[in-house]
Backbone as ProteinMPNN parsed JSONL, in Angstrom:
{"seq_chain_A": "XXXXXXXXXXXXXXXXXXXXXXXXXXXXXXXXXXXXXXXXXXXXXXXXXXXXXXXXXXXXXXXXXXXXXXXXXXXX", "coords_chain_A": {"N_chain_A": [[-16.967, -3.131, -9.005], [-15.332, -1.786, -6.104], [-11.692, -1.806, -6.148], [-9.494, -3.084, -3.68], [-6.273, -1.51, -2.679], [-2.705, -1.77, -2.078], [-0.449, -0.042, -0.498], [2.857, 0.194, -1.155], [6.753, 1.002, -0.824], [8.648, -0.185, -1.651], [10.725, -1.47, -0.352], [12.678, -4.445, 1.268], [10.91, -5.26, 2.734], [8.088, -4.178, 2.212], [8.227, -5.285, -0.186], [8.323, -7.968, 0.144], [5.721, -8.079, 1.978], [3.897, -7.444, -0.651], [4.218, -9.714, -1.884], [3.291, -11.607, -0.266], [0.749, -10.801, -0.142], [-0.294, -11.067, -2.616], [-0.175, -13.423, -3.417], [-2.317, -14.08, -1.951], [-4.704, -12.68, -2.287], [-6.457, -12.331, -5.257], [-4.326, -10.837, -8.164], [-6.213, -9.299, -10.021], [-7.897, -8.281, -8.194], [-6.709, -6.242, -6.36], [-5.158, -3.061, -6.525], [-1.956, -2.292, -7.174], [0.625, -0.371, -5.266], [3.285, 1.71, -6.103], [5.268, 3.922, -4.164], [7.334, 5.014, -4.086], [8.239, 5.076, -6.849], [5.827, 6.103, -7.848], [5.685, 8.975, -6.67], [3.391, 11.257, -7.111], [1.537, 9.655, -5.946], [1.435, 9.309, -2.919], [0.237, 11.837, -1.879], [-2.103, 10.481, -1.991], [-2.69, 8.281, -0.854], [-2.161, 9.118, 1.682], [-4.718, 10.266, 2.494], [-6.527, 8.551, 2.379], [-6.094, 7.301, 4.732], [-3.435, 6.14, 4.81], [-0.646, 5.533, 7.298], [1.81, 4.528, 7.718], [3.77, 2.554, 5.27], [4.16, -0.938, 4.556], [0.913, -0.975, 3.489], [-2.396, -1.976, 3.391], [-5.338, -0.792, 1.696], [-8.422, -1.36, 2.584], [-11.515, -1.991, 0.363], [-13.639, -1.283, 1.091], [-12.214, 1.121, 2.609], [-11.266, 0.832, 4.818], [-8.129, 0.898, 6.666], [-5.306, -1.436, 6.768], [-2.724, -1.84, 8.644], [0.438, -3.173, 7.641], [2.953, -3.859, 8.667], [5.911, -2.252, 9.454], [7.276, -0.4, 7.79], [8.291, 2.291, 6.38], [7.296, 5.553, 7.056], [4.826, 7.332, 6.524], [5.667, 10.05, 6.343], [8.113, 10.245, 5.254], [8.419, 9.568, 2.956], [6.98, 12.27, 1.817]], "CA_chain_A": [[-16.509, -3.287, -7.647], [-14.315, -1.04, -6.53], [-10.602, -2.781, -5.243], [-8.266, -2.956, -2.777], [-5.09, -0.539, -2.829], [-1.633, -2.14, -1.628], [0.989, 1.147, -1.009], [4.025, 0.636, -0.836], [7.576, 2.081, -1.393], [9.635, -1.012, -2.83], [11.906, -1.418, 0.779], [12.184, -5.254, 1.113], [9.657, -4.863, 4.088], [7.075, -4.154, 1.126], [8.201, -6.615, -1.348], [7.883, -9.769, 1.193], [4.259, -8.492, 1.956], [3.282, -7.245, -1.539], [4.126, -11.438, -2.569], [2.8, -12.674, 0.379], [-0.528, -10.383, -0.325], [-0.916, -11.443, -3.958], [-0.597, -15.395, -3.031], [-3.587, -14.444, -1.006], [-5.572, -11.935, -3.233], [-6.553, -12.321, -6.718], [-4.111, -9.593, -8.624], [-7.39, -8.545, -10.757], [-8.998, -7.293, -6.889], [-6.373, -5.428, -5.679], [-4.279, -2.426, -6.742], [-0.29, -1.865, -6.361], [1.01, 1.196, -6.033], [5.046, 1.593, -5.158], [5.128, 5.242, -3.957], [8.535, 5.375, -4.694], [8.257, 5.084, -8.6], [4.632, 7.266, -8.093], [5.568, 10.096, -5.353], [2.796, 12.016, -6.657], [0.134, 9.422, -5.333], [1.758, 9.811, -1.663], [-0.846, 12.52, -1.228], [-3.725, 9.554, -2.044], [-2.206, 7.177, 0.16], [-2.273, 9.742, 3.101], [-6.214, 10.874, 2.544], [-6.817, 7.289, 2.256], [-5.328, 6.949, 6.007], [-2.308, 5.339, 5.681], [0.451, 6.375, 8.617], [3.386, 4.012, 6.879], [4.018, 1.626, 4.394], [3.114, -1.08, 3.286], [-0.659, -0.552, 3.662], [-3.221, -2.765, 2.332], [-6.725, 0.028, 1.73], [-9.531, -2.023, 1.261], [-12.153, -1.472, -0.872], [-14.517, -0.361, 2.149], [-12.019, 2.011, 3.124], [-10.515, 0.48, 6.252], [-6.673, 0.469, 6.232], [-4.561, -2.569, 7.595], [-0.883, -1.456, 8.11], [1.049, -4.539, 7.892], [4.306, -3.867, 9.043], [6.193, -0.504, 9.406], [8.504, -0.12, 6.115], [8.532, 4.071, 6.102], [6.203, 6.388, 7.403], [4.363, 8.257, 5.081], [6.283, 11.47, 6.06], [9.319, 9.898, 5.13], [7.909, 9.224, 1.789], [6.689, 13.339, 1.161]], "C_chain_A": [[-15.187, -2.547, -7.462], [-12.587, -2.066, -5.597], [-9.767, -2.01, -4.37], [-6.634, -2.036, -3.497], [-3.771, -0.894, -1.739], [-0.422, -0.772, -2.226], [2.334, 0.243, -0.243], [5.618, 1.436, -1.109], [8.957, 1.24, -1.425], [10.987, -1.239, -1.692], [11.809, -3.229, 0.899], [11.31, -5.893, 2.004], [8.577, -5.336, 3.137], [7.218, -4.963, 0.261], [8.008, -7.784, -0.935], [6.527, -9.805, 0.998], [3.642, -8.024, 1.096], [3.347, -9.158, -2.047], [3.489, -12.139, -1.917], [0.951, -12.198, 0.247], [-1.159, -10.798, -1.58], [-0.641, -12.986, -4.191], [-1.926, -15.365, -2.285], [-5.161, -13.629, -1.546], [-5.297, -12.123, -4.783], [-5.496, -10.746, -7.415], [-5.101, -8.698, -9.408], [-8.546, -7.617, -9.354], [-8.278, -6.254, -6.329], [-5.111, -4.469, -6.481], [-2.945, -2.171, -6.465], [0.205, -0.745, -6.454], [2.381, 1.303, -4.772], [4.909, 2.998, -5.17], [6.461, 5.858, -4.041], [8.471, 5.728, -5.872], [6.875, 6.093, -8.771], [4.45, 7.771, -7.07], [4.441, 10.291, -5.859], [1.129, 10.934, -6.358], [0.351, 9.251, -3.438], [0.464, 10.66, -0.846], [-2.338, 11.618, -0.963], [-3.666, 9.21, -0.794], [-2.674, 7.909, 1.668], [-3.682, 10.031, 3.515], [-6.738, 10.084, 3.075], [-6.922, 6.346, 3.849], [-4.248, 5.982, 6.11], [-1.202, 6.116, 6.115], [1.401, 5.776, 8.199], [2.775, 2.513, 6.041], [4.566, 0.155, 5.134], [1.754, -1.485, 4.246], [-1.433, -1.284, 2.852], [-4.743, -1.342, 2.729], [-7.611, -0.852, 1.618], [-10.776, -1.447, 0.847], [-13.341, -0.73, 0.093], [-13.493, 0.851, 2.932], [-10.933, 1.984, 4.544], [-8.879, 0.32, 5.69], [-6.1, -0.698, 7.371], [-3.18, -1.965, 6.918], [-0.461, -2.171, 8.534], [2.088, -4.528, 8.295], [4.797, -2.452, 8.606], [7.709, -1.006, 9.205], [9.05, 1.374, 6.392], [7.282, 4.583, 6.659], [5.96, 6.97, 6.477], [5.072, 9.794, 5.0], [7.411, 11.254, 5.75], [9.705, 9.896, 3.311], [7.59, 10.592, 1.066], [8.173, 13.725, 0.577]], "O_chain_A": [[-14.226, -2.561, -8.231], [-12.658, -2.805, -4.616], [-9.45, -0.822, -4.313], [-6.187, -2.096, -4.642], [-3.79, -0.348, -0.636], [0.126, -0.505, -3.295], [2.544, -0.154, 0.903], [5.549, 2.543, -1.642], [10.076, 1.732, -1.281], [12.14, -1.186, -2.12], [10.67, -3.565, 0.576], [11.051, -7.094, 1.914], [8.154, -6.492, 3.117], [6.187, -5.479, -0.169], [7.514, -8.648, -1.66], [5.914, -10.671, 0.375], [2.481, -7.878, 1.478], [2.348, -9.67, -2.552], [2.999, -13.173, -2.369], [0.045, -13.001, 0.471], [-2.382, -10.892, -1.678], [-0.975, -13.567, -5.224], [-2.562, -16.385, -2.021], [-6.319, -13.932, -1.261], [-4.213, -12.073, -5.364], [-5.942, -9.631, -7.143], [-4.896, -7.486, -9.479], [-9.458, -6.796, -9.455], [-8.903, -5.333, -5.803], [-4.178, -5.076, -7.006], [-2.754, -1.761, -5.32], [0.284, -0.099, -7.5], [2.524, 1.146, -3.56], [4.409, 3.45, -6.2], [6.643, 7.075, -4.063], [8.681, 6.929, -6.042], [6.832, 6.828, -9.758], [3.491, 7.486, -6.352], [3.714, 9.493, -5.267], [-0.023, 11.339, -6.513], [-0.659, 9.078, -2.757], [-0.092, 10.4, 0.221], [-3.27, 11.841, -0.191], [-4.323, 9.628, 0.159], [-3.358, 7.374, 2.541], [-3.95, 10.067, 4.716], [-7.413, 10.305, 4.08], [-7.487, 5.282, 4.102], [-4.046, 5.21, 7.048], [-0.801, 7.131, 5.546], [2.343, 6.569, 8.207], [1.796, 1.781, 6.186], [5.285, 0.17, 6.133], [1.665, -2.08, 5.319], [-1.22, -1.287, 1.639], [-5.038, -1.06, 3.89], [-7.743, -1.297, 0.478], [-10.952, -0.253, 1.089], [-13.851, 0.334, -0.256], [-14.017, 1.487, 3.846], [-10.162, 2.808, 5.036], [-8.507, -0.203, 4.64], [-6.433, -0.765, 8.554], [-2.721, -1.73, 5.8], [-0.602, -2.328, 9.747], [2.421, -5.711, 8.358], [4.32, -1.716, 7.741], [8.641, -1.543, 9.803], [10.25, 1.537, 6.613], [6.269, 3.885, 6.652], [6.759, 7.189, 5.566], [5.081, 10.534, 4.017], [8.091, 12.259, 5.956], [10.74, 10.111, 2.679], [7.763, 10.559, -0.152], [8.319, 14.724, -0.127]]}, "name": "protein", "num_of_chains": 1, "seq": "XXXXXXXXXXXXXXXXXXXXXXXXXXXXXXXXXXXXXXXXXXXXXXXXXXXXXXXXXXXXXXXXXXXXXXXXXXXX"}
């Protein structure tokens, strides 16, 4: 099964709803990825459709942008 993909870029925007997302998702379903500490997955993140951080992907593809942390061009 493939999982869920939580970007963000470690602002405390993203750290509230990366804790409040993994009280609500199993950490074994969903991926974290701080795009700060891994610029070069920035380019994923963007393919992926997310427009700013933090971004939950899920596993069908749909993005939910939970609150606007950074824009992703802020982030290249």
């Amino acid at each position: 099964m493939k999982k869920a993909i939580f970007y963000h870029a470690g602002c405390p925007v993203c750290v509230s709803a990366e804790t409040d997302l993994l009280n609500l998702i199993p950490s074994n379903e969903v991926e974290v990825v701080h795009l700060g500490s891994e610029p070069q997955k920035v380019k994923d993140a963007e393919q992926a459709g997310v427009q700013s951080v933090p971004a939950l992907v899920l596993a069908n593809g749909n993005v939910l942008h939970i609150n606007f942390g950074a824009s992703i061009e802020d982030l290249k």
